[in-house]
Structure formats: C-alpha cells, structure tokens
N, C-alpha and C positions, 0 to 999 in steps of 0.2 A: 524625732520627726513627727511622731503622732499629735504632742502637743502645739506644733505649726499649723497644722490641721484645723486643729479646736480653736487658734486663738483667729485662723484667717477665718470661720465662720460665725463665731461670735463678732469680730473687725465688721462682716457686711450687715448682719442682721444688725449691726449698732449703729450702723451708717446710712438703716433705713429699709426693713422687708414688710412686704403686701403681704397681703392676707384676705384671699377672695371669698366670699361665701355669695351664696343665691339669698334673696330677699321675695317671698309671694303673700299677694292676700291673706286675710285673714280666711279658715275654713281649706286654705291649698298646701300641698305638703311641701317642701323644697329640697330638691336633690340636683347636684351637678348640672346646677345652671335650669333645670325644667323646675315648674310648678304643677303639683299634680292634684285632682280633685278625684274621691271616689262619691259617687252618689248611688245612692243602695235602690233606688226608685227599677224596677225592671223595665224594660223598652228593648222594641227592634234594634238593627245596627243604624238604618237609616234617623231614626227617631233623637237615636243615643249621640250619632256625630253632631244633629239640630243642638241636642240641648247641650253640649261641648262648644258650637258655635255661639250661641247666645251668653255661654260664660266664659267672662275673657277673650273671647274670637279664639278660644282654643280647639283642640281638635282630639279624634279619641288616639292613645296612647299612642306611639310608634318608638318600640323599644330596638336602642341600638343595639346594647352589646348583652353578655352576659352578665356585666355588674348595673346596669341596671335593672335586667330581668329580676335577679337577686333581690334589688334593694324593693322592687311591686310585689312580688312572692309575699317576700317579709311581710310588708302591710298589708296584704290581701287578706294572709293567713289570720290577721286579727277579725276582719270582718266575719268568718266563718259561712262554710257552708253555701257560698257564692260564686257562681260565673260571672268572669267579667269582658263585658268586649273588648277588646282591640284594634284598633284603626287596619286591618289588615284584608286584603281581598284577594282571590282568585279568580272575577267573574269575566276578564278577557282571553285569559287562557289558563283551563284548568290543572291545578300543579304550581301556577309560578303568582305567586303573591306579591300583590305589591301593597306599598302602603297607602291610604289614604289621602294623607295631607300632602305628598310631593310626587304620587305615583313613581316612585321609584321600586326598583325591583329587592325584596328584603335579602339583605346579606348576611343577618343573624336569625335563625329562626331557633324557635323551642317547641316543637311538635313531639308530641307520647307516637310514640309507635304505631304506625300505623294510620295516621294522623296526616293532614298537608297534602296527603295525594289527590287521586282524581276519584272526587266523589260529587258526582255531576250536580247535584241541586245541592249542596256545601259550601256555598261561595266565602261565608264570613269567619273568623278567625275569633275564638274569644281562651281565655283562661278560664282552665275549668275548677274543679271544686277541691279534689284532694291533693293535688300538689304542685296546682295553677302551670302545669306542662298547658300547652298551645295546642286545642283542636279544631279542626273545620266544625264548621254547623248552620244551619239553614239562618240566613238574614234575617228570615221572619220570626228566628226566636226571640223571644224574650229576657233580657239580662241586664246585669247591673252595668253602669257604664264610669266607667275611668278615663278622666281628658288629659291631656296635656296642653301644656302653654308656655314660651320663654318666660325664664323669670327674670328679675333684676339683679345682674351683678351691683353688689358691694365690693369696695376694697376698705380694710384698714391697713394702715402704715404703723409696722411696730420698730419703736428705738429713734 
C-alpha cells in the first residue's frame, strides 16, 4: 500500500507541480510573498514610514504571525546592536495597537514583559536590540527603519 502512495505522488508531480517563490528588487530581502528593506540610517517613526513610502510605496513592517517574526529576528540579529521600527501604533487608544498600513487591530503581538501597555506618551512600537522582543517607545525616537512591500510571485512548473 505504501508504494501506491509514492507512485500516485510521483504520477502528479510528473503531470506537472508549481513551485511559488517571491521575486523583490535588488537591495530587498524576499520572504513569503513580502519584500523587505532594512535601512540602518536612524529616523522618527513618522520620518521612517516617509522613507518606506518613497521606496517601493512600501510601508514600515507589519508582522503577521510568529514565523515571520522569526524569519526579522533572524536578519536583524545580523545587523547588531539595533532598534528597529515597526509600523505599529497605540495613539487612539492606549493598550490596543493597531497597525499602520491597514489600521487594523494587531492580532499577533511580541511584547517583553511589561511592554504594549499603557504608557501614556509610548505611542510607537519598535524591536529592540537583544532579542528584538516588541517595546513601546516615544515616536520621536530615533531608529532604524525596516519596510515592507508585496512582492512578485513566481511560479515554476516542475515535470
């Protein structure tokens, strides 16, 4: 029975399977469908979203789940030593974040303890430096900025 198995999955992939990958600019990273830009230049949150708008009409990050937290961590940890914004806000009601580019309310967060609550002049959301967990901090700080933008599915057809 097992070998019915193997030969009916070898059978479809010979009769023709896709194979999607993301495609982005040159200087953009590509992960599951986004294209990501880290620019190490420091800037506000308002400043950081402009220069995310001006490339690509992308916007700053808006991490959905846990594997993609995962896969920013990963590459952040290369740059060392850095905050990075996040498209993320509290400043209609303190506590409940939403994100930038869709004002939707975040349904995955990654806050250190202690972090995300009501901390009244804390409106913006950035990754911070030892183990880019998710803190509030004043808009008007200063940090590196990370955008996001769709990228270009590909498919190739294998068999």
């Amino acid at each position: 029975m097992w070998n019915n198995r193997v030969f009916i999955a070898v059978f479809v992939c010979l009769s023709g399977c896709a194979s999607f990958y993301t495609t982005c600019k040159d200087g953009w990273l590509p992960f599951r469908g986004s294209c990501y830009l880290f620019h190490v230049e420091a800037m506000t949150f308002t400043s950081a979203e402009q220069y995310c708008r001006q490339h690509e009409n992308s916007h700053l990050v808006h991490i959905d789940d846990a594997i993609e937290n995962s896969f920013l961590k990963d590459r952040m940890g290369l740059f060392k030593d850095r905050y990075w914004w996040i498209g993320l806000r509290d400043e209609d009601i303190e506590g409940v974040w939403k994100w930038l580019d869709d004002d939707e309310i975040a349904t995955f967060t990654d806050f250190k303890p202690g972090d995300g609550g009501p901390h009244s002049t804390e409106d913006c959301a950035a990754a911070e430096i030892s183990d880019y967990r998710w803190v509030d901090i004043e808009c008007s700080a200063t940090l590196h900025v990370l955008c996001e933008t769709r990228g270009h599915e590909e498919s190739s057809v294998i068999g």
